[in-house]
C-alpha positions, -999 to 999 in steps of 0.1 A, spaced: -123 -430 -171 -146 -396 -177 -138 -370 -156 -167 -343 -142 -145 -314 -149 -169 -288 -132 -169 -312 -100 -133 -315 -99 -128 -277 -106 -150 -273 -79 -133 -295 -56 -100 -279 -60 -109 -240 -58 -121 -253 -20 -85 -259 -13 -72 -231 -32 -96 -206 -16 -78 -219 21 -43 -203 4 -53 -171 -3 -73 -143 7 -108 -141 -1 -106 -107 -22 -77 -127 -43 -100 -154 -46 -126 -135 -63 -104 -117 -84 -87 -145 -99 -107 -173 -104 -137 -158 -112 -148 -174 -148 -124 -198 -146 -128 -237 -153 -115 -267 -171 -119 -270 -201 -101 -302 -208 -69 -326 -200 -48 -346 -221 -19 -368 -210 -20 -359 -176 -22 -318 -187 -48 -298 -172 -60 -270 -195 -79 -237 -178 -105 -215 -189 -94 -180 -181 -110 -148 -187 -82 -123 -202 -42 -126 -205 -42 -105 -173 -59 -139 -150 -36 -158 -170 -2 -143 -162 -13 -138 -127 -24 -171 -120 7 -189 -139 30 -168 -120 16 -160 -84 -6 -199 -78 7 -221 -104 19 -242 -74 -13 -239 -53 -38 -245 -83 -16 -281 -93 -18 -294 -56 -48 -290 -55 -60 -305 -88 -29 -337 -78 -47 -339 -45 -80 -347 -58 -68 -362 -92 -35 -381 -88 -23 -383 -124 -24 -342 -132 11 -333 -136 15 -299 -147 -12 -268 -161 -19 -248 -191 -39 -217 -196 -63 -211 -222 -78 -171 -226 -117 -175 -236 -134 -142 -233 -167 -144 -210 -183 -113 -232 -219 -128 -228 -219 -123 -192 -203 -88 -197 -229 -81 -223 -259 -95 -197 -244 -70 -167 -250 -41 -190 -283 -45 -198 -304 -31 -176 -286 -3 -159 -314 8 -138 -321 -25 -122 -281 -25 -110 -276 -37 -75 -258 -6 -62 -263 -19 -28 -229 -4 -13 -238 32 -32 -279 28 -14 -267 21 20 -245 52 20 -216 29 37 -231 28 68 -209 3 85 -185 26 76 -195 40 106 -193 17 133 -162 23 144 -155 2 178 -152 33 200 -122 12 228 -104 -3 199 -111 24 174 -115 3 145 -133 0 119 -150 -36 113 -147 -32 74 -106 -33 75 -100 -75 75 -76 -93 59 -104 -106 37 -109 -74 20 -72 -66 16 -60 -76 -17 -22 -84 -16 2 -81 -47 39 -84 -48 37 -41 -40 24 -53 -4 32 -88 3 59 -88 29 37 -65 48 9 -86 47 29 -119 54 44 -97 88 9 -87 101 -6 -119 99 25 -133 116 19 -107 146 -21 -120 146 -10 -153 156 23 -147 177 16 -111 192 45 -98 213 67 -123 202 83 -121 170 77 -87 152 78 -67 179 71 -39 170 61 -41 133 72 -12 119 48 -8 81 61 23 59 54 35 24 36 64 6 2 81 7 -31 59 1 -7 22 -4 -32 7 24 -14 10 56 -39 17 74 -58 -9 63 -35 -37 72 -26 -22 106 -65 -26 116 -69 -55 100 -45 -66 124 -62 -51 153 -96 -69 141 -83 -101 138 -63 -105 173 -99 -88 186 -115 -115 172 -94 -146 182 -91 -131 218 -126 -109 224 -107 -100 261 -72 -84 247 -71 -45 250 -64 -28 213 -61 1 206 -54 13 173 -50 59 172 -28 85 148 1 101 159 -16 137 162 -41 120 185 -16 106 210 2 141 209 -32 158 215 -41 135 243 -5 142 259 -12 179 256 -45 184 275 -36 156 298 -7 185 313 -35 212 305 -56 194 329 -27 182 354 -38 143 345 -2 128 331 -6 97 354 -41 90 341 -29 93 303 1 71 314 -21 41 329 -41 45 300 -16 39 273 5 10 294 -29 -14 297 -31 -20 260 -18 -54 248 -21 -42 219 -10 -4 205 -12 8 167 1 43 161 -7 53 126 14 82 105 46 82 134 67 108 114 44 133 127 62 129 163 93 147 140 102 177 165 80 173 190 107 163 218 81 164 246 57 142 231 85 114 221 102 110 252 66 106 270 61 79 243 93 63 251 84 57 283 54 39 274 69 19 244 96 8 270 66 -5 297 47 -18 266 76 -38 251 88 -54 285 54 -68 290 58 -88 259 29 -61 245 27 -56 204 33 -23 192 28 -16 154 35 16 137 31 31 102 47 57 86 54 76 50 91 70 51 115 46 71 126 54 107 164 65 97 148 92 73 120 109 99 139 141 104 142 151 142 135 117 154 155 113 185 180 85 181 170 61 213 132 60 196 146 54 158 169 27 172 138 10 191 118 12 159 146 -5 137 149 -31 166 123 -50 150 106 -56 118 104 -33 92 84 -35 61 74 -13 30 50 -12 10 58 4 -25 31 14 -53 11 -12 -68 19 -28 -102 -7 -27 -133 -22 -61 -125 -26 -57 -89 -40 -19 -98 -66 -41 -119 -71 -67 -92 -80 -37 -67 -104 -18 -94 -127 -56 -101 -132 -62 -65 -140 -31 -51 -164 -23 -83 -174 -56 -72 -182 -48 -32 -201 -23 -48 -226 -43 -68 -214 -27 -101 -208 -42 -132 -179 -36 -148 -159 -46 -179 -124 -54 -187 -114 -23 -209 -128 2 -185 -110 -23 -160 -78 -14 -179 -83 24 -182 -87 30 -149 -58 10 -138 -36 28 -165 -49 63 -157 -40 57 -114 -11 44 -105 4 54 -69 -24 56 -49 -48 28 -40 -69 53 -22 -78 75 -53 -88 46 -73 -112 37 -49 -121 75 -54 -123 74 -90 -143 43 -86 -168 58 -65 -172 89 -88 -184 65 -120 -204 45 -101 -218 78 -89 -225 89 -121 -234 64 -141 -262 59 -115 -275 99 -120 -276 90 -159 -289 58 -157 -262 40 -181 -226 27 -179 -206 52 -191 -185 49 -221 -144 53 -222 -145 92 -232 -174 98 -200 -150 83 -177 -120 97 -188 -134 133 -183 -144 122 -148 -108 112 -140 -94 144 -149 -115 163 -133 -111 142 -99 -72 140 -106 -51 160 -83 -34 190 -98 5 180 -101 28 204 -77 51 227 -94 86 219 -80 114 247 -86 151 247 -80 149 262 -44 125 236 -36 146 207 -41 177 222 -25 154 224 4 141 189 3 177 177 1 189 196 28 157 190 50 161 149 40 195 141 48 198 174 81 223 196 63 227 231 60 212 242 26 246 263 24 270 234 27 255 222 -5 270 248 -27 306 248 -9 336 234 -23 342 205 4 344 166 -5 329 154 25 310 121 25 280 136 43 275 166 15 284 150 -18 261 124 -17 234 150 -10 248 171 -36 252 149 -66 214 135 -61 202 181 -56 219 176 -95 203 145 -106 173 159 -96 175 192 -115 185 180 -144 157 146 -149 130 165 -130 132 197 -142 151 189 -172 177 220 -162 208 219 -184 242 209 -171 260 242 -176 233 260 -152 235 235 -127 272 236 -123 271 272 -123 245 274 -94 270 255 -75 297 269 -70 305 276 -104 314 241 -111 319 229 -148 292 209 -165 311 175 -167 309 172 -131 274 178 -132 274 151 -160 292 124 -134 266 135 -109 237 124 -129 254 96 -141 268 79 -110 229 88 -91 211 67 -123 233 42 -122 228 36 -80 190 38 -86 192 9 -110 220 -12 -92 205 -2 -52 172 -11 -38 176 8 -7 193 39 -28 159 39 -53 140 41 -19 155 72 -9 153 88 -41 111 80 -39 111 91 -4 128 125 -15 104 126 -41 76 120 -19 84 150 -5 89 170 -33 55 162 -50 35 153 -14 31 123 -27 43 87 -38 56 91 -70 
């Protein structure tokens, strides 16, 4: 029997597209097809090693389902790289007839922001592209968009700057808005809830601000560690998370570290916010940083091929928001010249976008230390054995030493004149926790995070 291979192909990417999300889609199985089959072995056209690994490893299992459904005797898949260079070559040439229809409109729906909800329609789970950085966060929210105020409650998203937190957190709010047009969202930072509080007893209106924030069904308070200190402000939230919660409302938070490591969070909050889910979201890896790069190039309207693809996945790796920066700046250029720009062009456009790396000294890790885990800075250089101060200790040394590449000798005789084979053990028994501890590696980055004010 002869088998259409473009109709079946077709016929099974409308399945596939139902298991994942629509950015993915596009992504992945762009220039993709069959190219033949042989004893019951299917054998894909893909684009670059890059589709290939990702598609083995991450849909394997949704791509031979759907190929068995419509074709009973396929038993298993193969992957065969064929460049698609014409249609790279085609893109390029004619620059000034480029659809830059994103770059024209000056995102405009950018600003439509839903002034009740406070959202902004362009955050969906359809534009959110999900790797294995960010998908147990993903899986949780759009658990809480069809179960709200039942399981996941509250949902609790943390991770460093520009990881897409706040996407996902309106996403959320956008889809439960549009499966129930009549729920109340309400989706606001920290700082504004604080600065609400604040003129509310300026202007002697508590009980308004109070009936306010306890009609939502639905509350999203973005960047929480900034309630660190601010006693006032947190028990008045308390309050409301209590009313909120016993109503069977959702509540969803984000923040740049996890709730045990917000310094001056009071303990009856922290213990609320561990009482239900909590999720991170870590830096993405090279194939997902190229995933990103291809489909928001491709919101744009811009062609784009696979080695500049690569470059600028290489050159940004912790921060999803500055690709989408770096992005913008080429496309940017390249339409003032009237060209695609080549590899050198780009990279000086890069470094001069690229954020100038902090200088860290020794007195500003000490600090960090101390700040991260409440100690007295002091207590650090003492000769005590406690639990509570030589953990903090030995990682002050590990840091010194792989970040700032201090010697041993100089180290131990900062504290406390100790000897250098106890600085030695230090480094050692950190690096060997870091490689053997999930949760201990978080802490590290988290420290770090505040080191470099970023996520490194």
């Amino acid at each position: 029997m002869t088998v259409n291979y473009e109709k079946l192909w077709g016929e099974a990417l409308m399945e596939i597209e139902l298991n994942v999300s629509r950015a993915n889609f596009i992504t992945w199985f762009k220039n993709t097809g069959i190219a033949k089959e042989e004893n019951g072995i299917i054998f894909l056209n893909v684009p670059n090693t890059f589709v290939k690994e990702w598609l083995s490893t991450k849909y394997s299992k949704f791509i031979l389902r759907a190929l068995n459904n419509i074709y009973p005797s396929v038993r298993n898949i193969e992957y065969l790289i064929t460049p698609v260079g014409p249609q790279i070559i085609k893109a390029q040439s004619s620059v000034k007839n480029m659809p830059f229809i994103a770059e024209e409109q000056l995102g405009f729906n950018d600003f439509y922001i839903d002034k009740e909800a406070n959202l902004n329609p362009k955050y969906t789970f359809e534009s959110f592209i999900v790797g294995s950085f960010n998908e147990v966060a993903h899986a949780a929210a759009l658990a809480v968009t069809k179960t709200p105020g039942t399981i996941y409650n509250p949902l609790f998203i943390y991770g460093g700057v520009g990881l897409g937190k706040t996407h996902l957190l309106q996403a959320i709010g956008n889809k439960l808005k549009e499966t129930n047009p009549e729920a109340k969202i309400h989706y606001l930072t920290s700082e504004k809830f604080a600065s609400d509080f604040i003129n509310a007893v300026q202007n002697k209106t508590v009980y308004d601000f109070k009936e306010k924030y306890r009609k939502f069904n639905l509350l999203i308070i973005d960047d929480i560690q900034f309630f660190s200190d601010k006693l006032k402000i947190q028990e008045e939230f308390f309050h409301i998370f209590n009313t909120l919660y016993e109503r069977n409302n959702q509540l969803i938070f984000s923040s740049d570290r996890s709730p045990k490591h917000i310094v001056g969070l009071e303990e009856r909050l922290r213990s609320r916010f561990e009482g239900g889910m909590m999720v991170d979201v870590s830096k993405p890896e090279f194939e997902a940083r190229i995933a990103i790069v291809k489909t928001k190039a491709e919101a744009k309207g811009f062609p784009i091929d696979q080695e500049t693809v690569e470059f600028i996945a290489l050159a940004i790796q912790d921060n999803i928001r500055e690709l989408e920066g770096a992005i913008n700046s080429i496309i940017g250029q390249s339409k003032i010249k009237g060209k695609i720009l080549s590899i050198n062009e780009i990279k000086e456009i890069l470094k001069k976008n690229a954020k100038p790396v902090k200088t860290v000294t020794f007195t500003d890790i000490v600090k960090a230390i101390s700040s991260f885990y409440d100690i007295n800075e002091k207590s650090l250089f003492e000769k005590t054995r406690k639990k509570e101060i030589v953990k903090p200790r030995q990682i002050a040394m590990y840091l010194l030493r792989e970040d700032l590449n201090i010697s041993y000798p100089y180290i131990g005789q900062k504290f406390g004149q100790r000897d250098h084979t106890t600085v030695i053990h230090a480094y050692k028994k950190v690096d060997e926790a870091i490689k053997k501890d999930v949760k201990f590696c978080e802490e590290i980055e988290n420290i770090r995070c505040i080191l470099y004010g970023k996520s490194v």
